[in-house]
C-alpha positions in Angstrom: -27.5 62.6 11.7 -29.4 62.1 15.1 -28.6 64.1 18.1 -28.8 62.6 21.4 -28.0 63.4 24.9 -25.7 60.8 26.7 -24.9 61.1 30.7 -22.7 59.4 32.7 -20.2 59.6 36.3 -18.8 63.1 36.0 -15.4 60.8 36.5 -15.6 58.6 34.0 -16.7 61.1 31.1 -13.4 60.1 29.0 -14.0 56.7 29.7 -17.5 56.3 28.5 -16.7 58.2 25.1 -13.6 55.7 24.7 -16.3 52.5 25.1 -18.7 54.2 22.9 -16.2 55.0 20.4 -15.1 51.5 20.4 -18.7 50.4 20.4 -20.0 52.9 17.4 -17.4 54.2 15.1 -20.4 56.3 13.9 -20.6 58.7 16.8 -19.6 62.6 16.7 -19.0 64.4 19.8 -20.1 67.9 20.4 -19.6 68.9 23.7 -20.4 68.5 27.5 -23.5 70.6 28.7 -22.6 69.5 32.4 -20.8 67.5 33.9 -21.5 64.2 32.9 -23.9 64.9 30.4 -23.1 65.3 26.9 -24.7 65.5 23.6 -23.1 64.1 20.4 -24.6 62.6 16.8 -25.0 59.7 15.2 -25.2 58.4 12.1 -28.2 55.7 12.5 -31.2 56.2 13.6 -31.2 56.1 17.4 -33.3 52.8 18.2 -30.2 51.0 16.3 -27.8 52.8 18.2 -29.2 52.0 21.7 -29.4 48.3 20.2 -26.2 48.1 19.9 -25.0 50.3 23.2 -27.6 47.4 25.3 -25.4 44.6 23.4 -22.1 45.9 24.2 -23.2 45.9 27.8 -21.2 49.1 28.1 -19.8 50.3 31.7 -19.8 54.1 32.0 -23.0 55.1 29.8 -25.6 55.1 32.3 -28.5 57.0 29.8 -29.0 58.4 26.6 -31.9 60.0 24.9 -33.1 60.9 21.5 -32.9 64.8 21.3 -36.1 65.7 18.6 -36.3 69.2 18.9 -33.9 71.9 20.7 -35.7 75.0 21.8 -34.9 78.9 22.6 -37.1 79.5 25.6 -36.3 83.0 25.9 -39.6 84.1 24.6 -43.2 82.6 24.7 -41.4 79.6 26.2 -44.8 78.2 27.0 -46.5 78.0 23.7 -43.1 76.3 22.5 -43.5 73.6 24.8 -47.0 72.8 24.2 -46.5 73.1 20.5 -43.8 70.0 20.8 -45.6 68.2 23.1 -48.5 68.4 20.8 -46.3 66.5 18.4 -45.3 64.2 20.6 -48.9 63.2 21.4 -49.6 61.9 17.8 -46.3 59.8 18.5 -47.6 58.0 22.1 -49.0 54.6 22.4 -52.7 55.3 24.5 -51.9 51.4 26.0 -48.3 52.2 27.4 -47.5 54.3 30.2 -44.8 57.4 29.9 -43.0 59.3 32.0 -41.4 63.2 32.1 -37.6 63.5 33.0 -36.1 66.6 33.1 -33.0 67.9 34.3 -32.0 71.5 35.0 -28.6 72.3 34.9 -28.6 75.9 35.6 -31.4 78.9 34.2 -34.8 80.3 35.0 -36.9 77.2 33.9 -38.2 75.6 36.4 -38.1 71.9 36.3 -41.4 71.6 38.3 -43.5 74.0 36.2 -42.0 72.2 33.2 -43.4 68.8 33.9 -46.5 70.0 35.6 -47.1 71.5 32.0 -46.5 68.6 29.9 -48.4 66.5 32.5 -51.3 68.8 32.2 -51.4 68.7 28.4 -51.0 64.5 27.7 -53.3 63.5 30.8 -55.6 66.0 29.5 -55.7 63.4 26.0 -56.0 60.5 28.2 -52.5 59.5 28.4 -51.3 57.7 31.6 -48.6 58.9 33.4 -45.9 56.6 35.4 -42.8 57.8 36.4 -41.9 54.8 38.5 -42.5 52.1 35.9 -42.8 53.7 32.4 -43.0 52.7 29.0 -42.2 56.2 27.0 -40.4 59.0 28.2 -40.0 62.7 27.5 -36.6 63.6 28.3 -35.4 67.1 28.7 -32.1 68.4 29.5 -32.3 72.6 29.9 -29.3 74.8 30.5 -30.1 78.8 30.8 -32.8 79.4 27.9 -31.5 76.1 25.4 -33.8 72.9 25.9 -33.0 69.6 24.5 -36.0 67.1 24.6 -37.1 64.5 22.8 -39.5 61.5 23.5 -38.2 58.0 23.0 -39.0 54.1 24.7 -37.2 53.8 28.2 -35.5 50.4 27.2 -34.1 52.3 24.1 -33.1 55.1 27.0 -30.5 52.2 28.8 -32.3 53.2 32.2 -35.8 54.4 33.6 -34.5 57.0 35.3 -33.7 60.8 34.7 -30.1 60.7 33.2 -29.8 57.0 35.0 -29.8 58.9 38.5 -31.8 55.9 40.5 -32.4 57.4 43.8 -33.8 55.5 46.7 -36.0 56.8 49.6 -33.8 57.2 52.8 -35.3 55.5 56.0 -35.1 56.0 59.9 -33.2 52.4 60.0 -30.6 53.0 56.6 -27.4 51.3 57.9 -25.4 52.9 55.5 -25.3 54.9 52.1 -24.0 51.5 50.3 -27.6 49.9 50.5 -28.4 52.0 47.3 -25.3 50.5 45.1 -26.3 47.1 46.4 -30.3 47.7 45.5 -29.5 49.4 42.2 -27.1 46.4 41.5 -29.4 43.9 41.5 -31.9 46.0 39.9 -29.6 46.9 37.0 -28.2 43.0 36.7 -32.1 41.7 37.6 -31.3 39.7 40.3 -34.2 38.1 42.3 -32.8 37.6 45.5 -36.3 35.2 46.4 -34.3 32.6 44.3 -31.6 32.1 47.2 -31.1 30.9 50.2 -27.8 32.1 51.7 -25.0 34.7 51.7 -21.6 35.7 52.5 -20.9 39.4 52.7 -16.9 39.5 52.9 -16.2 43.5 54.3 -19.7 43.5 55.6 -19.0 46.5 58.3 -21.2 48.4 59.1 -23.5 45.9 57.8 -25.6 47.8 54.7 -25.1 44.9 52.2 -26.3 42.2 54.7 -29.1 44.1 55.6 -30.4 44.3 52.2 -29.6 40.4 51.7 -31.8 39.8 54.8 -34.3 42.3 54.1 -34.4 39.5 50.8 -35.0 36.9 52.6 -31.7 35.2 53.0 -29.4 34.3 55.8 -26.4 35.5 55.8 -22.7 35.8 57.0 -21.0 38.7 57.8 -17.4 39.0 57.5 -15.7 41.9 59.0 -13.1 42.8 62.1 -15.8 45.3 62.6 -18.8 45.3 64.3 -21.4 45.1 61.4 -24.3 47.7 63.3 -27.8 46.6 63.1 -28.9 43.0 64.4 -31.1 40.1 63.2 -32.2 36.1 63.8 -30.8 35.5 60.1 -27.3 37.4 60.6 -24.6 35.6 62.0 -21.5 37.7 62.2 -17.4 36.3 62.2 -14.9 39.4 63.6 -11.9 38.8 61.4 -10.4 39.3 58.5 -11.6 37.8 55.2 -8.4 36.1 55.1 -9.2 34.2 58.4 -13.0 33.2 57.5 -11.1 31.1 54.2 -9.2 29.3 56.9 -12.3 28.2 59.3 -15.1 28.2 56.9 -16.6 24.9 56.0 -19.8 26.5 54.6 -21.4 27.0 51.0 -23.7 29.9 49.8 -25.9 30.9 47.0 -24.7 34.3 46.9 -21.0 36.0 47.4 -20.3 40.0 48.0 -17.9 41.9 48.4 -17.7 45.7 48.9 -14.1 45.5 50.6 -12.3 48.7 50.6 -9.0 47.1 49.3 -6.7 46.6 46.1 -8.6 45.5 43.2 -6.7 42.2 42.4 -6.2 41.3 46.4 -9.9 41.6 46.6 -10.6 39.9 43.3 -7.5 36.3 45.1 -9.7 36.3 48.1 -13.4 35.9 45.7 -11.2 33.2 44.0 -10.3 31.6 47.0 -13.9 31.6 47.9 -15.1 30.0 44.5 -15.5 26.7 45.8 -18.1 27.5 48.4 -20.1 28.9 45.9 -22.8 26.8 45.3 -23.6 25.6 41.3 -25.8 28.3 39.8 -24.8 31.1 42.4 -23.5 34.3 42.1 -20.9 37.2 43.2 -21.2 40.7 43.4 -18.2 42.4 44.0 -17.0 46.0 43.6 -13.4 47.1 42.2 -12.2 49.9 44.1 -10.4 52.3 41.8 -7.9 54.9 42.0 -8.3 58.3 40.6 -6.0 57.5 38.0 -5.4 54.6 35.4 -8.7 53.0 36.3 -9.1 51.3 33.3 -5.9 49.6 33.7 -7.0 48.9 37.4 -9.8 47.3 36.2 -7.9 45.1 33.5 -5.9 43.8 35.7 -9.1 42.7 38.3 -10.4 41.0 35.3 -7.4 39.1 34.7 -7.5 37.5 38.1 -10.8 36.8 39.0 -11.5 35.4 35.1 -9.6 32.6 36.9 -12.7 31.1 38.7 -15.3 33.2 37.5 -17.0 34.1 34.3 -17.9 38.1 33.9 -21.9 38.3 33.1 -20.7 42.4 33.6 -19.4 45.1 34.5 -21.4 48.7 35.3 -20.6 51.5 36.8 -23.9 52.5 38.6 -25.4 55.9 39.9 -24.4 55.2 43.6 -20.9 53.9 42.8 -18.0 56.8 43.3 -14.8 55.5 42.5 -15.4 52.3 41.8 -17.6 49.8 39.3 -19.7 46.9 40.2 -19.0 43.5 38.6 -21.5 40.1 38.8 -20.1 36.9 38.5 -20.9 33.2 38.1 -18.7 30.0 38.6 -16.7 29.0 35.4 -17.7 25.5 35.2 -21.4 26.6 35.3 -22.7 26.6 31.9 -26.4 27.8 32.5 -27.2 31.0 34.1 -29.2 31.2 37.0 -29.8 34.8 36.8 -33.3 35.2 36.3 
């Protein structure tokens, strides 16, 4: 049996060990160590198991990691440390980059010495250090004197980042806080926006999706009775309702979102009346607002309309969602993805 650490939305922590469940029958939960983050065993050895976790495409597991050792810092706490990362160095590939990720949920350790420590010891063997763009990771979860860390490949990991928290830096000019779910969404679905032209941003107030799209390089076209706040040469901006725009709008576009704050299947009749200006080999990015309650069956019934005109490449929950998950779509009658 391998033990692993998994994390999650602090929400959706029933939800994720349902799809992993139904995923892996060869999983054994143990228990939470914080919200979100749990650690649990399986029966294969772990690079199977994230094989098949990254080919489920699953919604609510953001991260996991490979838990090698589990250490009582309470004494000489140090030493212990440097002892496993001195095992881990005979494991680590001099051509590939790593990373440290630690998390601290609550103790005397101190996340900062911690990494400056394991830094100091691998850079010292010529080992390069990335923690933007890394190939191997030593992940560490530490709660009072117990540490869990182990040292596994960030694709096997799901994510890059610590516990799949990708966090953006905030500017002067940030619109709104829903740039990040937009930039982590086409991060996590690799979308290149350089390979459109145009966009319609249906709920675009106060304007953080557009400005990311233009920021891209596209034009786009705002839809919202509100005034979307930040101004540009490539926005052009219609004050109604979504509903209205499908009654005046004789336009097409490469790329569809919608963050509406509305019912899941009213949002998901407007994308489908929309369809049709989508161009071939396009795509829509849409969120499903969910209630606190009965999400899942919230969401069923989202995919049961808007599989009407669209296929489902996926649905994720990501870092910088709350009570909602994000869902990328192509046209049904396109065969070929464009998604590059």
């Amino acid at each position: 049996m391998t033990k692993v650490i998994i994390s999650c939305k602090s929400e959706s922590t029933k939800l994720c060990l349902e799809e992993i469940k139904e995923a892996y029958k060869g999983m054994t939960f143990i228990r939470w160590i914080d919200k979100g983050i749990g650690l649990v065993e399986v029966e294969d050895e772990f690079e199977e198991v994230s094989k098949i976790f990254r080919e489920s495409k699953l919604t609510y597991l953001n991260h996991m990691f490979k838990v090698d050792k589990e250490l009582d810092l309470s004494e000489n706490k140090e030493e212990k440390i440097r002892e496993t990362v001195e095992q881990f160095s005979s494991r680590l590939d001099y051509s590939k980059t790593f990373a440290i990720q630690g998390f601290i949920v609550i103790g005397e350790i101190s996340r900062h010495d911690t990494n400056e420590l394991i830094d100091n010891e691998l850079t010292q063997k010529g080992y390069a250090i990335n923690n933007r763009v890394p190939n191997q990771v030593i992940s560490y979860v530490a709660i009072n004197n117990k540490m869990y860390i182990g040292l596994s490949s960030a694709v096997n990991n799901l994510s890059m980042w610590t516990l799949g928290m990708r966090r953006y830096k905030k500017y002067d000019d940030q619109v709104s806080r829903a740039e990040f779910k937009l930039l982590e969404g086409l991060e996590t679905f690799n979308i290149k926006l350089k390979n459109y032209e145009s966009a319609l941003d249906l709920g675009a107030s106060p304007g953080g999706w557009s400005k990311v799209l233009i920021e891209g390089g596209l034009k786009v076209t705002a839809v919202d009775p509100a005034k979307v706040k930040f101004k540009s040469d490539n926005l052009t901006q219609y004050k109604m309702l979504a509903e209205e725009f499908l009654e005046k709008n004789d336009k097409s576009f490469d790329i569809i979102v919608n963050d509406m704050k509305i019912d899941v299947v009213d949002s998901c009749k407007i994308m489908n009346s929309l369809c049709s200006k989508l161009n071939d080999y396009g795509i829509g990015i849409m969120t499903f607002k969910l209630p606190k309650t009965k999400s899942k069956g919230k969401i069923l019934d989202g995919v049961r309309e808007i599989s009407k005109k669209y296929e489902i490449i996926r649905i994720k929950q990501l870092f910088h969602n709350r009570n909602e998950v994000t869902v990328l779509l192509e046209k049904k009658e396109v065969k070929k993805s464009n998604i590059k």
